[in-house]
DRENTORKOL-3810 file (N, C-alpha, C; in nm, 4 decimals):
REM DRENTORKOL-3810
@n.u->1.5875; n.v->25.3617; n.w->-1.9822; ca.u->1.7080; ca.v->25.3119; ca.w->-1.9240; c.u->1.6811; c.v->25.1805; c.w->-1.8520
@n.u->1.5947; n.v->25.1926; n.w->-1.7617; ca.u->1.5787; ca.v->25.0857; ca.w->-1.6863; c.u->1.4590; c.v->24.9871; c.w->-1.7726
@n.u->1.5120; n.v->24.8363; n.w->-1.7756; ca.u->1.4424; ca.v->24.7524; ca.w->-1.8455; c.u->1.4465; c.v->24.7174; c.w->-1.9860
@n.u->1.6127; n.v->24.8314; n.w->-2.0395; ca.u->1.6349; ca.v->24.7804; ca.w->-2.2292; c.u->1.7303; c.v->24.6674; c.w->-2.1837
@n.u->1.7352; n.v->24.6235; n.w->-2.2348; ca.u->1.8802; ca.v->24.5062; ca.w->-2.2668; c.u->1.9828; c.v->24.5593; c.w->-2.3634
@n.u->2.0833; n.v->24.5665; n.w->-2.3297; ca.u->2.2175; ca.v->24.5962; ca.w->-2.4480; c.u->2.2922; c.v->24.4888; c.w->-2.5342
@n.u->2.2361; n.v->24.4688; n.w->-2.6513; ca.u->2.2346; ca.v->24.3976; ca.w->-2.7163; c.u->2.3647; c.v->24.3762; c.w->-2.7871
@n.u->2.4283; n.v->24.4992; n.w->-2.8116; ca.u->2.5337; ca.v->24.4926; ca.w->-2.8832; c.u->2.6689; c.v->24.4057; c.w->-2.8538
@n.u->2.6999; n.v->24.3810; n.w->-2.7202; ca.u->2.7675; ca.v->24.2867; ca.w->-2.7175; c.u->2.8296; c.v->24.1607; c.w->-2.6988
@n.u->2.6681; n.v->24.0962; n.w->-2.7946; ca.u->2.6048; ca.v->23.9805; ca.w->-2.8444; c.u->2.7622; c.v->23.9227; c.w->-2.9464
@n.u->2.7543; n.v->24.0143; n.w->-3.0572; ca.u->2.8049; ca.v->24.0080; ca.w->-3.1494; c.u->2.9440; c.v->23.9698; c.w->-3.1400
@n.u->3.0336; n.v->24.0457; n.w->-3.0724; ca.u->3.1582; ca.v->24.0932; ca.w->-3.0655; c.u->3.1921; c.v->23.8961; c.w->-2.9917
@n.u->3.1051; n.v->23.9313; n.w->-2.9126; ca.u->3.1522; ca.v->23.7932; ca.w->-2.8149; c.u->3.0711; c.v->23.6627; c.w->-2.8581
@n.u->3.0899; n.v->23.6363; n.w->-2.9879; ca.u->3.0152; ca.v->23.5223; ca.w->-3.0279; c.u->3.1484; c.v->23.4440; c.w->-3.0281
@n.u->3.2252; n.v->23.4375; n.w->-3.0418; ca.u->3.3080; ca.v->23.3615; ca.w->-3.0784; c.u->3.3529; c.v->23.2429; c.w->-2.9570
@n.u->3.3606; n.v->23.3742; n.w->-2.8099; ca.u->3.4072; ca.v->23.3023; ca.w->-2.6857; c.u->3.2239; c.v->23.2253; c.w->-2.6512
@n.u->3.1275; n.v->23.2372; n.w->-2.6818; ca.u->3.0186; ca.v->23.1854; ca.w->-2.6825; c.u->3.0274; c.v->23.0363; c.w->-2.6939
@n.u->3.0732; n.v->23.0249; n.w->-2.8325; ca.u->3.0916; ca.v->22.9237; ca.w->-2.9337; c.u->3.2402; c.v->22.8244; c.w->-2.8953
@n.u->3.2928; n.v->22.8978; n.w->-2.8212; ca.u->3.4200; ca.v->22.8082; ca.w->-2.7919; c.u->3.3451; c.v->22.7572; c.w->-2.6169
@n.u->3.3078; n.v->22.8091; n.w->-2.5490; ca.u->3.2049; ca.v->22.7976; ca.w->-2.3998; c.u->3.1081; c.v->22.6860; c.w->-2.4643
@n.u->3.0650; n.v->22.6935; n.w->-2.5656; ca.u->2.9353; ca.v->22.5615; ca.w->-2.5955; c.u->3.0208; c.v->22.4777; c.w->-2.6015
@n.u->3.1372; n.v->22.4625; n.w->-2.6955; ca.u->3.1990; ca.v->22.3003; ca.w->-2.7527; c.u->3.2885; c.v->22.3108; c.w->-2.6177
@n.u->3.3020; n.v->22.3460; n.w->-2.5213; ca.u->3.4011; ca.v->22.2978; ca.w->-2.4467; c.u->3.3024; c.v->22.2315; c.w->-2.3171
@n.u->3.1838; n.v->22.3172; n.w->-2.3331; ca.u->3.0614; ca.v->22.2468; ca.w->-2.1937; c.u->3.0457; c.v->22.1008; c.w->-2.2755
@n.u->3.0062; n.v->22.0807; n.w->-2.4213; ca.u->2.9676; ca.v->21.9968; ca.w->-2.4971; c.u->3.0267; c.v->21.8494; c.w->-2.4707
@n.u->3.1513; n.v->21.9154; n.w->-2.4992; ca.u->3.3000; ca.v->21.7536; ca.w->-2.5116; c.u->3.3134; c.v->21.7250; c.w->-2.3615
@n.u->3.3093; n.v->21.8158; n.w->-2.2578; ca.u->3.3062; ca.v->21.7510; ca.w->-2.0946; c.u->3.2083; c.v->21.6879; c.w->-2.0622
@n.u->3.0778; n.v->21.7210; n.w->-2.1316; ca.u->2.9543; ca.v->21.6817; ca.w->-2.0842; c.u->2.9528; c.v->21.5237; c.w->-2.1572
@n.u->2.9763; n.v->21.5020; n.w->-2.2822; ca.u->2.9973; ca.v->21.3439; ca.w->-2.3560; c.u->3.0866; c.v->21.2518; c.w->-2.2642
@n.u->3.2512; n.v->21.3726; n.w->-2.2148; ca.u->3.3487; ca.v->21.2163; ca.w->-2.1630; c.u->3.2814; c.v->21.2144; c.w->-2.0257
@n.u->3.2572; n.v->21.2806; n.w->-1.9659; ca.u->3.2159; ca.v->21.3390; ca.w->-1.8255; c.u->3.0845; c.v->21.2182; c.w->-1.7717
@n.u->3.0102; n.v->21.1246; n.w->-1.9076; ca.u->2.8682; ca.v->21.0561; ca.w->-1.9110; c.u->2.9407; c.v->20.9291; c.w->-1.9636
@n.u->3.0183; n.v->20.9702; n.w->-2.0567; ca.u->3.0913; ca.v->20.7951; ca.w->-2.0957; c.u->3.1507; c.v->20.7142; c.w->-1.9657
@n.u->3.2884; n.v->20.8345; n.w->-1.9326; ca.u->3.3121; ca.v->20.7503; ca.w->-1.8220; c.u->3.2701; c.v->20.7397; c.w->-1.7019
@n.u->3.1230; n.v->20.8415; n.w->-1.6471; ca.u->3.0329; ca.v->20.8094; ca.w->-1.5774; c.u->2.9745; c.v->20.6870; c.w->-1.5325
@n.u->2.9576; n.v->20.6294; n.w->-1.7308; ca.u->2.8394; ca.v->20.5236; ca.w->-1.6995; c.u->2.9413; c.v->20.3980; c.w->-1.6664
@n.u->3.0836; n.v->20.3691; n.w->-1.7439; ca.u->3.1305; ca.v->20.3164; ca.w->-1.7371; c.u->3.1669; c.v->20.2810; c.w->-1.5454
@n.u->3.2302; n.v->20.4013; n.w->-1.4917; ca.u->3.3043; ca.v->20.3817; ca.w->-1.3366; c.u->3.1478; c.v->20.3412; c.w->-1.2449
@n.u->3.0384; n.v->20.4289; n.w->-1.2967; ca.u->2.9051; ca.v->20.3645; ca.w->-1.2607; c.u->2.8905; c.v->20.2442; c.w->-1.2275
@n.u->2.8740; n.v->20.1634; n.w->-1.3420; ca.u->2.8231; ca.v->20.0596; ca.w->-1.3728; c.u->2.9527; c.v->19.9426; c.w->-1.3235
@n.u->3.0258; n.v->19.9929; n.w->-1.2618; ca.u->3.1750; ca.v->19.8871; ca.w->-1.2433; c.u->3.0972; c.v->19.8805; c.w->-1.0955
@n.u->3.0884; n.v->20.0540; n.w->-1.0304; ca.u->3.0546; ca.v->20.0039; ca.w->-0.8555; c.u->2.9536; c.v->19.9792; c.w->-0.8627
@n.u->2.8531; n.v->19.9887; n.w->-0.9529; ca.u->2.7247; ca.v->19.8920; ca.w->-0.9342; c.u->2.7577; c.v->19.7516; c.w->-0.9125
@n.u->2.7978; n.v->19.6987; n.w->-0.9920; ca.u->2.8332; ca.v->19.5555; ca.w->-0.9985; c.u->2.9363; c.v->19.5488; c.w->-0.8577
@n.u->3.0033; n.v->19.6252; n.w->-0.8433; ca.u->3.0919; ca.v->19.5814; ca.w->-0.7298; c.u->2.9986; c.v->19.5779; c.w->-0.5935
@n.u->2.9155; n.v->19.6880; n.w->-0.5577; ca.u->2.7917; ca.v->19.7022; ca.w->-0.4431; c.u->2.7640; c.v->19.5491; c.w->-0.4377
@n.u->2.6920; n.v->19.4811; n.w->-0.5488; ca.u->2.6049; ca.v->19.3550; ca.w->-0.5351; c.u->2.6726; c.v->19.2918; c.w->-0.5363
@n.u->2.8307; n.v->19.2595; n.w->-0.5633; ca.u->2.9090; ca.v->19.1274; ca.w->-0.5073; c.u->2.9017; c.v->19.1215; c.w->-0.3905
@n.u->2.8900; n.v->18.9783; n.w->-0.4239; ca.u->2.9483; ca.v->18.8776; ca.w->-0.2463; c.u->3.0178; c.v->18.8927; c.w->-0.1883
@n.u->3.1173; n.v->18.9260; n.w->-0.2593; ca.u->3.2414; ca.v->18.9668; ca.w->-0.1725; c.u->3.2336; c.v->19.0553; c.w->-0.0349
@n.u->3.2784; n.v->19.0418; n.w->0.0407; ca.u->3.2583; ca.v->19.1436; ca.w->0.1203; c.u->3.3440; c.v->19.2647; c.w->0.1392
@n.u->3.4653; n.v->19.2602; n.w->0.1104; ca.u->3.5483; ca.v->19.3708; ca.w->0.0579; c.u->3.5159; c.v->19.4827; c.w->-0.0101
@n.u->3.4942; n.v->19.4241; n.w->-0.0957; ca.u->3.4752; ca.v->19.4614; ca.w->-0.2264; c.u->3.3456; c.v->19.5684; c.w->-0.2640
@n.u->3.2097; n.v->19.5286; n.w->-0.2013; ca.u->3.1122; ca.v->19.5793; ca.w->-0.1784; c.u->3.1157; c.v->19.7213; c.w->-0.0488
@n.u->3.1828; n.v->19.6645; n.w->0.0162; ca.u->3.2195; ca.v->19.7642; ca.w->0.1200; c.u->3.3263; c.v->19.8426; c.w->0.0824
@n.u->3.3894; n.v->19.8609; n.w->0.0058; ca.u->3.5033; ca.v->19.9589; ca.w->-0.0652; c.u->3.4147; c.v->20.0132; c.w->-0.1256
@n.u->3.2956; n.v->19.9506; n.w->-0.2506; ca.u->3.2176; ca.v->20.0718; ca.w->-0.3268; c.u->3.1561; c.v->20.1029; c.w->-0.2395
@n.u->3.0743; n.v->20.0687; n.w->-0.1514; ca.u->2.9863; ca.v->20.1537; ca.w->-0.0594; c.u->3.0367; c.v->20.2717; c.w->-0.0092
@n.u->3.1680; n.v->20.2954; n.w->0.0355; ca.u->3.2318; ca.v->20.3932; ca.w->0.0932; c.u->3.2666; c.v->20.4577; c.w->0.0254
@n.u->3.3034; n.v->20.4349; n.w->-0.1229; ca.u->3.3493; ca.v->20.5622; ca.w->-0.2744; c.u->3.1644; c.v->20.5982; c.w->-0.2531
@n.u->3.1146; n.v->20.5308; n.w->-0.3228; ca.u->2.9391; ca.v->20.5993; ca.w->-0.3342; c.u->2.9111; c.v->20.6877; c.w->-0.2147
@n.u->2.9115; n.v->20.6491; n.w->-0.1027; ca.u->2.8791; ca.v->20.7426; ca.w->-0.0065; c.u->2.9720; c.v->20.8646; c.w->0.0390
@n.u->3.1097; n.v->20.8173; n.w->0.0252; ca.u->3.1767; ca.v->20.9726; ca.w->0.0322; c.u->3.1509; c.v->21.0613; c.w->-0.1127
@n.u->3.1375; n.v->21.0517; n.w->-0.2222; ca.u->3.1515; ca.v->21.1041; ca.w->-0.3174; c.u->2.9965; c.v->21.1442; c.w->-0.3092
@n.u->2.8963; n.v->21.1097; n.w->-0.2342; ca.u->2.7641; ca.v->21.1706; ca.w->-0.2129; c.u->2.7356; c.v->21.2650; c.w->-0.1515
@n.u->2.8768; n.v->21.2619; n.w->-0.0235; ca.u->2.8384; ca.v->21.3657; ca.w->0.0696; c.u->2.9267; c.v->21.4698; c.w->0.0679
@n.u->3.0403; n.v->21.4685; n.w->-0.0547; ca.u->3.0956; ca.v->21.5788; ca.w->-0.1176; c.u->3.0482; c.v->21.6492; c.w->-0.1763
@n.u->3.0378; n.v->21.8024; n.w->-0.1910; ca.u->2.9840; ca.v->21.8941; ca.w->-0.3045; c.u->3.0645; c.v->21.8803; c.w->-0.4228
@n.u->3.0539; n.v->21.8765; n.w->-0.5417; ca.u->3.1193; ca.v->21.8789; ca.w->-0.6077; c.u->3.1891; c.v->21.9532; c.w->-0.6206
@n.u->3.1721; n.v->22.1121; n.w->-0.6150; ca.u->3.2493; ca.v->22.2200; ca.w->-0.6501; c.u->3.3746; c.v->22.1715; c.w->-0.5095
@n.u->3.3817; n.v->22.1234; n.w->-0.4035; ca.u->3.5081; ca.v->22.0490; ca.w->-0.3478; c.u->3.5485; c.v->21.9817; c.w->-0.4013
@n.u->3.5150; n.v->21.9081; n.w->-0.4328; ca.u->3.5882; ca.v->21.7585; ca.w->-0.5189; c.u->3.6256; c.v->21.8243; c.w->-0.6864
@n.u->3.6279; n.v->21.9406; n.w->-0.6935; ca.u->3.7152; ca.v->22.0032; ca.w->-0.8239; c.u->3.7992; c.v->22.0702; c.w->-0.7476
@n.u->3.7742; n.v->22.1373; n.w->-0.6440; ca.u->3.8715; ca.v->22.2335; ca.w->-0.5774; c.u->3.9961; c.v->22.1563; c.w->-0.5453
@n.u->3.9828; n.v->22.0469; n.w->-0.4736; ca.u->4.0850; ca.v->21.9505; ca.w->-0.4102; c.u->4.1425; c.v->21.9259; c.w->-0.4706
@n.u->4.0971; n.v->21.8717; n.w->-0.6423; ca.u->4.1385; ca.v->21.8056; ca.w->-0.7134; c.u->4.2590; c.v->21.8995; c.w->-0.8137
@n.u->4.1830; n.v->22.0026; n.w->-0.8356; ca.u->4.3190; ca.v->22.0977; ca.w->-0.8920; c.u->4.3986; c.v->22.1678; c.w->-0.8334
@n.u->4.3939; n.v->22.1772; n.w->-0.7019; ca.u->4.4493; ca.v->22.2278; ca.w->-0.5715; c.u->4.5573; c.v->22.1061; c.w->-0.4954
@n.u->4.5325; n.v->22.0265; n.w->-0.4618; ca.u->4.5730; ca.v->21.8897; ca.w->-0.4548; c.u->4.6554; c.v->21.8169; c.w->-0.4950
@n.u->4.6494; n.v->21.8060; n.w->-0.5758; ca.u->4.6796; ca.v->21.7208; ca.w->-0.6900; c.u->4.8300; c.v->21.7409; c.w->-0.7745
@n.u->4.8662; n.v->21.8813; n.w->-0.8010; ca.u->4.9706; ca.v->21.9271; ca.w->-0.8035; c.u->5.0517; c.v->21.9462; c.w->-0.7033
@n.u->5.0192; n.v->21.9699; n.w->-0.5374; ca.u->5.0888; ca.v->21.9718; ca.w->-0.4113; c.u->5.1976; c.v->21.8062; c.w->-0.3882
@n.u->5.1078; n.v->21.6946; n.w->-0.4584; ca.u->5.1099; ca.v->21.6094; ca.w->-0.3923; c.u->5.2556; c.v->21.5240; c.w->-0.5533
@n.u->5.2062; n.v->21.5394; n.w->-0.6572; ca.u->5.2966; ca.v->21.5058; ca.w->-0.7910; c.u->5.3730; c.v->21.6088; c.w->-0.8369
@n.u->5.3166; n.v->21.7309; n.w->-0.7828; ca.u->5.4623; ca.v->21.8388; ca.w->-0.8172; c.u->5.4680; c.v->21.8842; c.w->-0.9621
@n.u->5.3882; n.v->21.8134; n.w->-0.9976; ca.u->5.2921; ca.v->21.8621; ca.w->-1.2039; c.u->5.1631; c.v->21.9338; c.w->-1.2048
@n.u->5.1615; n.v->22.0580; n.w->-1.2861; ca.u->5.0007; ca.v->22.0731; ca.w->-1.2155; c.u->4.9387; c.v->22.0127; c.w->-1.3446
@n.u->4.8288; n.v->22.0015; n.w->-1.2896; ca.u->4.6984; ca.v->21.8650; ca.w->-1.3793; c.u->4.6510; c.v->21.9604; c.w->-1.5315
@n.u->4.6383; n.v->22.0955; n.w->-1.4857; ca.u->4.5596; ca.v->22.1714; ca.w->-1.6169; c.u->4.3822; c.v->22.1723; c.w->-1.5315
@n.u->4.2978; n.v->22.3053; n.w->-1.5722; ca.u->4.1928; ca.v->22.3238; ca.w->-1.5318; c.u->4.0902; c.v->22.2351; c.w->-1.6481
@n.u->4.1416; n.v->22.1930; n.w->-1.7444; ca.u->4.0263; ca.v->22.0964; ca.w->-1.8240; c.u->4.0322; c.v->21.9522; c.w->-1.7529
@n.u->4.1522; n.v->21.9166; n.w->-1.7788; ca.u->4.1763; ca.v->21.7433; ca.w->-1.7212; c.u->4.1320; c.v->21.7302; c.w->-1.5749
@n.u->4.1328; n.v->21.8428; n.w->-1.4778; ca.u->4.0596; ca.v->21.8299; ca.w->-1.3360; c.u->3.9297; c.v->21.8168; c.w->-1.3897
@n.u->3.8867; n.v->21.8974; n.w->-1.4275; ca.u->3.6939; ca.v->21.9372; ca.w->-1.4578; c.u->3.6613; c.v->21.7618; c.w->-1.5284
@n.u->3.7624; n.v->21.7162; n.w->-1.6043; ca.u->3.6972; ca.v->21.5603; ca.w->-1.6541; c.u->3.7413; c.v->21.4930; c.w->-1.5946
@n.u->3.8442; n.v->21.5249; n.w->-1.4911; ca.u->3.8473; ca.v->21.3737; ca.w->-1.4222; c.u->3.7422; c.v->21.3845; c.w->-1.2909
@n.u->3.7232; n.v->21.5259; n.w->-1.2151; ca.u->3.6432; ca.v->21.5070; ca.w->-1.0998; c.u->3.4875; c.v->21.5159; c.w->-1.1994
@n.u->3.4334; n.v->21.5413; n.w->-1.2617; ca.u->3.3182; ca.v->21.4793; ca.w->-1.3812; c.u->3.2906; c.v->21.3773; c.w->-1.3945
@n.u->3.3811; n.v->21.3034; n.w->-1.4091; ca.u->3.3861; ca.v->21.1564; ca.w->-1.4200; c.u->3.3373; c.v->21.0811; c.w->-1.2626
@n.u->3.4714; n.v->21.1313; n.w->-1.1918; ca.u->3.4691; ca.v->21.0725; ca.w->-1.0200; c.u->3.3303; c.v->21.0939; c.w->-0.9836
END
């Protein structure tokens, strides 16, 4: 008893398996595209001269550092509908705070 594994319902639940991979899969691609993209914008914005400008990304980079993420999804699908009165959907939160 103690120490078999129950194998059998491997099988039955392959399907929700297989729909759990391609859905981690496709968040994990837009989730890095527009990563590198919003990335690479406050990078460039940090090292401007500007002084605005640098100091606006400094303050997205550092609050969004000292957020947990699992908040910054909570807020965001919690939130978000309070405030537009539409709710967002639990995929389009997960890629947009992914992205953020």
């Amino acid at each position: 008893m103690f120490g078999q594994l129950d194998l059998s319902v491997i099988k039955p639940s392959l399907g929700f398996i297989w729909t759990g991979l391609l859905f981690s899969a496709n968040l994990t691609l837009i989730a890095m595209s527009g990563g590198i993209v919003i990335g690479t914008l406050l990078a460039m914005a940090r090292l401007a001269s500007l002084g605005p400008l640098s100091r606006i990304a400094s303050a997205y980079v550092n609050l969004m550092r000292s957020i947990p993420l699992v908040m910054v999804i909570l807020w965001f699908f919690l939130v978000i509908p309070l405030v537009t009165g539409k709710p967002i959907g639990a995929e389009r939160s997960a890629i947009i705070t992914f992205t953020a």
